[in-house]
TORDREN-741485 format. One record per residue (C-alpha): residue in one letter; x, z, y. Coordinates in steps of 0.02 Angstrom, whole numbers, padded with zeros to 5 digits, always signed. Each point is the difference from the previous one (the first is absolute). Layout:
BEGIN
AXZY...
This chain:
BEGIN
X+02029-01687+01774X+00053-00170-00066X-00133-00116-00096X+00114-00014-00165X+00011+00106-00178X+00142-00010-00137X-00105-00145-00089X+00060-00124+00126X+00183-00085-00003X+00127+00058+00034X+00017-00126+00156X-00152+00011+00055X+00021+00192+00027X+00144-00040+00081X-00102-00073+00121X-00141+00122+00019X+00047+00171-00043X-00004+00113+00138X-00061-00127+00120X-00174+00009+00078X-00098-00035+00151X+00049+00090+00163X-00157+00086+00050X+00021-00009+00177X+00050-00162+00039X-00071-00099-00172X+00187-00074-00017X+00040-00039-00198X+00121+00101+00008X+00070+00178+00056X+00066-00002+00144X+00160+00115+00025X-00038+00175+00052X+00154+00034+00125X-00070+00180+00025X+00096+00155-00036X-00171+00120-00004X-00152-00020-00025X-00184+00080+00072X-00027+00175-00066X-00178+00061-00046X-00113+00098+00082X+00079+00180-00053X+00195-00049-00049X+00023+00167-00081X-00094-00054-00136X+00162-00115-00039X+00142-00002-00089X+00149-00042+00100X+00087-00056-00141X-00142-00119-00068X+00061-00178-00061X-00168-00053-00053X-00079+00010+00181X+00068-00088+00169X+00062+00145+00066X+00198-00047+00071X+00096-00159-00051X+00141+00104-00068X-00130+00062-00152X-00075-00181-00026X-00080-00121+00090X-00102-00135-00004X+00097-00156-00043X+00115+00088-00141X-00180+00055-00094X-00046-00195+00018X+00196-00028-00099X-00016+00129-00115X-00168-00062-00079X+00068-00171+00003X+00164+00068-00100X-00088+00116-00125X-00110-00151-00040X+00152-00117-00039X+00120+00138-00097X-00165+00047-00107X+00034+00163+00064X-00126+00155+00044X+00044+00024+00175X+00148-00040+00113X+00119+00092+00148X+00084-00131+00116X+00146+00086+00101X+00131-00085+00135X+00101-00081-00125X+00059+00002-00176X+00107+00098-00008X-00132+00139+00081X-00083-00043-00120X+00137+00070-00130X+00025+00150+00094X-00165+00035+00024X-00053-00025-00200X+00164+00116-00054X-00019+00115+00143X-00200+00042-00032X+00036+00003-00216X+00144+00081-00028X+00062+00174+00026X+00137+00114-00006X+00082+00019-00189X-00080-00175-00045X+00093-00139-00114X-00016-00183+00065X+00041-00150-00114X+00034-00176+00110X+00074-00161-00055X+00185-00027+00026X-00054-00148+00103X-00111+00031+00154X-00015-00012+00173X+00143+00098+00096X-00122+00104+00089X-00037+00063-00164X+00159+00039-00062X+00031+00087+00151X-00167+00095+00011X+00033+00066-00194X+00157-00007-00030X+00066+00081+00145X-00121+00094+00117X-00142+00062-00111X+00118+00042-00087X+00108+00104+00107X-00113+00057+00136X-00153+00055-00120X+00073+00026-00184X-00080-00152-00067X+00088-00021-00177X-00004-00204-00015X+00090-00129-00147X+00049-00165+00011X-00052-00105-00139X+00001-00177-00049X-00195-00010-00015X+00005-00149-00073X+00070+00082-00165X-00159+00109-00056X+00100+00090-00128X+00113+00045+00185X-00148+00060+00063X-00065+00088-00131X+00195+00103-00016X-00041+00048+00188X-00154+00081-00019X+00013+00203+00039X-00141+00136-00005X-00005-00013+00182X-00005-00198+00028X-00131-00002+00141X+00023-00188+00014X+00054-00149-00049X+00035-00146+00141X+00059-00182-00066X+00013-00171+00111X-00041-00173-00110X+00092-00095+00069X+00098+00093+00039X+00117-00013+00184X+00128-00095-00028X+00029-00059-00188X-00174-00033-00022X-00018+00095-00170X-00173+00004-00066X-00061+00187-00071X-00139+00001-00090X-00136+00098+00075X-00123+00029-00128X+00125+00057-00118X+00076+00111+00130X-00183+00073+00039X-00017+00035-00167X+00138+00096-00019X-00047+00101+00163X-00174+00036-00051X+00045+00052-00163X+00112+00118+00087X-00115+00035+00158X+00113-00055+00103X-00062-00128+00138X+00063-00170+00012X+00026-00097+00178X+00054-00163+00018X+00083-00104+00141X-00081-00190-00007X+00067-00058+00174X+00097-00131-00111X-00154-00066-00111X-00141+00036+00116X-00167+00023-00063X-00043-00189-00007X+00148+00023-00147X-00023+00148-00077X-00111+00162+00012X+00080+00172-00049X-00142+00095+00014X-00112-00128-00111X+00134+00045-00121X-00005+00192-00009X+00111+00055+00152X-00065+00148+00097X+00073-00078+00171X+00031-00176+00070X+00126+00000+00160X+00004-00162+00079X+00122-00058+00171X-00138-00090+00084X+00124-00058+00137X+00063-00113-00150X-00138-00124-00093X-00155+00087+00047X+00033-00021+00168X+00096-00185-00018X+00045-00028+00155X+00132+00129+00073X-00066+00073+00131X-00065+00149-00032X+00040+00167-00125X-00091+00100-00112X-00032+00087-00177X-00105+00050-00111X-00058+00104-00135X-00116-00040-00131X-00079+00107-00116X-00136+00150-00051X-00079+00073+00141X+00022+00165-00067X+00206-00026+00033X-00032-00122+00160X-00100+00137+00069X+00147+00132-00011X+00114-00131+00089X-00121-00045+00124X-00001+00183+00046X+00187+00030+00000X+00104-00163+00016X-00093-00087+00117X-00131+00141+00129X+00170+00116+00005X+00138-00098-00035X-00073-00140+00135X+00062-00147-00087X-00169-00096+00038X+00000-00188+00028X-00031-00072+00175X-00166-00085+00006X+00096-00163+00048X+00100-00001-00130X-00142+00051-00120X-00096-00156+00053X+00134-00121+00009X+00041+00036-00186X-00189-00011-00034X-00003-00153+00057X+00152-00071-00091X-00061+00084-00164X-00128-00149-00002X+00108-00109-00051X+00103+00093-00123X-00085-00111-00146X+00050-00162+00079X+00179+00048+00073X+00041+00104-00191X-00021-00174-00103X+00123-00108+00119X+00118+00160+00018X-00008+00000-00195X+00011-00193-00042X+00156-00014+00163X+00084+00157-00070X-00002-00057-00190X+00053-00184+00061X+00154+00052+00086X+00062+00132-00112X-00014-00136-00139X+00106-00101+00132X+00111+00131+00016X+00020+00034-00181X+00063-00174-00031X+00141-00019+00131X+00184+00039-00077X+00027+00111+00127X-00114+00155-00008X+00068+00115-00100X-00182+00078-00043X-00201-00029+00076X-00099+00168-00042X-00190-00031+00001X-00123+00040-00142X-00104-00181+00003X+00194-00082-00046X-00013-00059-00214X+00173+00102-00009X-00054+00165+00071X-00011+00137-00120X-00178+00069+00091X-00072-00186-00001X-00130+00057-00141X-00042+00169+00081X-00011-00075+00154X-00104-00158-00070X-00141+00131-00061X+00022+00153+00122X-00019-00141+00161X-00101-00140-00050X-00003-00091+00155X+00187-00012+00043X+00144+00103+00031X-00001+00001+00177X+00090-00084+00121X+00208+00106-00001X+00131-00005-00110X+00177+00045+00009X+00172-00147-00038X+00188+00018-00011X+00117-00127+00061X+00171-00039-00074X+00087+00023+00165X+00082+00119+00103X-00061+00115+00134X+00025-00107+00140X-00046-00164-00069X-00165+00081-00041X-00001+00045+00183X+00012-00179+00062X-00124-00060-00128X-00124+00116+00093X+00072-00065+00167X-00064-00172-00063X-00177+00032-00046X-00102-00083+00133X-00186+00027-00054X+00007+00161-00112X+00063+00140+00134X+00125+00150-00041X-00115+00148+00023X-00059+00154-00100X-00170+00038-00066X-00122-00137-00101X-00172-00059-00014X+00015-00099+00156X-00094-00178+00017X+00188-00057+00007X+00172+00001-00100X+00095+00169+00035X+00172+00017-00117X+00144+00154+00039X+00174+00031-00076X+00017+00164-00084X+00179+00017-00029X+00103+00073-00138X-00001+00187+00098X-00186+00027-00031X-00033+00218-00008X-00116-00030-00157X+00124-00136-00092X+00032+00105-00144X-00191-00015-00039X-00012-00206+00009X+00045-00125-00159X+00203-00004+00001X-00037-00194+00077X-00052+00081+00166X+00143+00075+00020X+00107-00140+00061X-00144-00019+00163X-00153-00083-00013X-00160-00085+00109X-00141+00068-00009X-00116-00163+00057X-00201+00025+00062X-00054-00176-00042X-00129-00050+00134X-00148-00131+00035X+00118-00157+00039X-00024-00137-00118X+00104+00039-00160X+00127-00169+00045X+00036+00060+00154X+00047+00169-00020X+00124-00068-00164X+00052-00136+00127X+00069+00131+00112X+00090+00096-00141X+00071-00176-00055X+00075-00025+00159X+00052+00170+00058X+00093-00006-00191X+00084-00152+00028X+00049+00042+00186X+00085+00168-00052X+00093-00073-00138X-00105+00106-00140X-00071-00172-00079X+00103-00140-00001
């Protein structure tokens, strides 16, 4: 067991929860476990071969994803925690273990596409899994939605791609009043920004191959929450579902979570610098992020993430398809490639034929960026939009 309690900073946490010296060897640190089973007792039978609380076989838990999942339940202010292979068995896993058949979901109209797809289309054909889409960030919506057999309620703030902001604790009150439970997706806002379960959700679901990690090289999820729950989706999602994390993986996102207080404030400060940029060129046609003066979630989002609003936001450009094209083709610093969080500058063109378009703001419909602002000085990365602008024609 790590030397730190929930008295101590968040940073400082960051750096010792879960961490602890390696009995063995005295190293400062754990060293990764690259075993896939571990010494039985003297009489096995005595065992449960299904145990996730004992080093039994990698596939129920092993040694390096305990180490993450203290670390992680320290820094979501949550009970306990599940890491799984990667996010989005991390979603699966959390509906898969909650809900069952003749259950009502409610999820936000904006989410990750994993979602969408997991709800809206195979839970809800292969298992009779009633589920609504609502704008969650209209409570009275939400409220409308709510059915004697609402199970759950699953919102993302910010949400993937028009960063709207929900508001959690309103949400959770609503769900509670209802007994419903409430989990939230905080990939966007990680919890440097913002901490669902410190304001009443029942579940935190984070991407850790995104910020928590930092460094994109490695995949994960997790799932934050009451041990009571975590316990039931330890049991089903991850021992017989085998969605476990690889004990490489597991420690190279421990060891980029250490720096998730350092790398959060310059994604933050970068990502609110050049979407101000952004905002003031003649030729965006719209910059969607909550920390922007003219968003209509800047005061939600000033008092549900105190720190920042992380380090993505979405822009239009007044040009045509293939213009936008070539302005990509220009870029020489920020690279054209999915996925964010990553120590550098990651932007991709969703075009005008998007599956889940008739869910977005009527300005996404035209195409959009969605741009992962990363570590680079702030003057760099708006030098390279500058440029890449003027080259294509966009800004004259």
């Amino acid at each position: 067991m790590s030397n730190t309690n929930e008295k101590q900073s968040f940073a400082t946490r960051a750096v010792h929860a879960g961490n602890g010296i390696d009995t063995n060897t005295g190293a400062i640190k754990h060293a990764i476990t690259m075993a896939n089973s571990y010494v039985l007792p003297y009489d096995a039978t005595t065992l449960n071969w299904s145990d996730a609380d004992v080093n039994i076989y990698t596939r129920n838990g092993g040694a390096n994803q305990g180490y993450l999942q203290e670390k992680l339940a320290s820094l979501e202010g949550g009970e306990d925690c599940v890491v799984l292979a990667s996010g989005v068995a991390a979603l699966s896993g959390l509906f898969f273990a909650l809900l069952k058949s003749g259950d009502h979901v409610i999820f936000s109209s904006v989410t990750y596409i994993a979602v969408y797809r997991l709800l809206n289309e195979l839970f809800n054909n292969k298992f009779n899994i009633e589920t609504t889409i609502v704008d969650t960030t209209d409570i009275d919506a939400v409220k409308a939605a709510i059915r004697p057999n609402t199970k759950l309620i699953h919102i993302e703030t910010p949400g993937n791609p028009t960063l709207n902001v929900t508001d959690i604790k309103a949400i959770a009150d609503l769900a509670h009043e209802h007994n419903i439970l409430l989990s939230c997706d905080n990939t966007f806002a990680s919890p440097y920004n913002q901490r669902p379960c410190e304001l009443g959700a029942d579940f935190t679901v984070e991407s850790l191959t995104k910020y928590i990690n930092g460094h994109g090289d490695a995949m994960g999820g997790a799932i934050i929450g009451k041990k009571e729950y975590l316990d039931i989706i330890r049991a089903q999602s991850q021992v017989n579902l085998g969605a476990t994390i690889s004990p490489m993986n597991a420690w190279l996102i421990m060891r980029g979570s250490v720096t998730l207080p350092l790398r959060m404030k310059k994604h933050n400060e970068n990502a609110q610098a050049v979407a101000e940029y952004l905002e003031s060129l003649p030729c965006t046609s719209f910059v969607a992020y909550p920390g922007l003066k003219s968003s209509k979630y800047y005061e939600l989002a000033k008092e549900q993430m105190p720190n920042g609003c992380g380090g993505v936001f979405s822009f239009g450009l007044k040009a045509d398809h293939d213009t936008i094209n070539k302005f990509i083709s220009e870029l020489k610093m920020i690279v054209s490639a999915v996925s964010l969080g990553h120590e550098g500058s990651l932007i991709v063109f969703l075009g005008e034929d998007d599956e889940r378009q008739y869910l977005y703001p009527e300005e996404f419909h035209n195409g959009f960026m969605r741009f992962s602002v990363g570590l680079e000085d702030a003057e760099d990365i708006i030098a390279d939009l500058d440029q890449a602008l003027r080259k294509s024609g966009i800004l004259k």
